[in-house]
N, C-alpha and C positions, 0 to 999 in steps of 0.2 A: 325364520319366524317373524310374525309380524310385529312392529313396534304398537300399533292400534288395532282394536279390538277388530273384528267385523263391524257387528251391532257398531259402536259407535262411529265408525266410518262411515254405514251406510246413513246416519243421521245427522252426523256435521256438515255446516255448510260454514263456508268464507261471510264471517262476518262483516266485509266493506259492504257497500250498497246492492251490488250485481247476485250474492248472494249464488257463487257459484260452489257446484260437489268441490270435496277436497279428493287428491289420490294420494297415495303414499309415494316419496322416491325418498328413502332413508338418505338420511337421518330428518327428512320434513315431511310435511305434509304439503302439496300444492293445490291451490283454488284450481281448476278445470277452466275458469273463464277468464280471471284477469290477473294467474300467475302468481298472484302473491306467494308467500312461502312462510309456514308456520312450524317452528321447534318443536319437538318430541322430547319430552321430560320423564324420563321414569312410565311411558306408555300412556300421557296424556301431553294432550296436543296445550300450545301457548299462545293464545288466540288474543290477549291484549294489543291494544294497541301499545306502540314503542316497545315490546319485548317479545318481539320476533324479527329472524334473520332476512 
């Protein structure tokens, strides 16, 4: 099961500049263009800056 919706996977993006898709690789979410790696909380992602892995 997925930890993110669809619907909101297909509309998050990496909030750094490049503004790349995210994909899922549990327990994170990954930018598609420059890698970053964002936490999964209870089925929402943690897109802050300094409070992601």
């Amino acid at each position: 099961m997925s930890e993110v919706s669809a619907a909101l996977l297909e509309i998050l993006r990496c909030p750094r500049a490049d503004h790349g898709r995210l994909r899922e690789d549990p327990p994170v979410l990954v930018c598609t263009v420059c890698g970053e790696r964002y936490d999964v909380i209870d089925g929402m992602p943690v897109m802050l800056a300094g409070e992601h892995s």
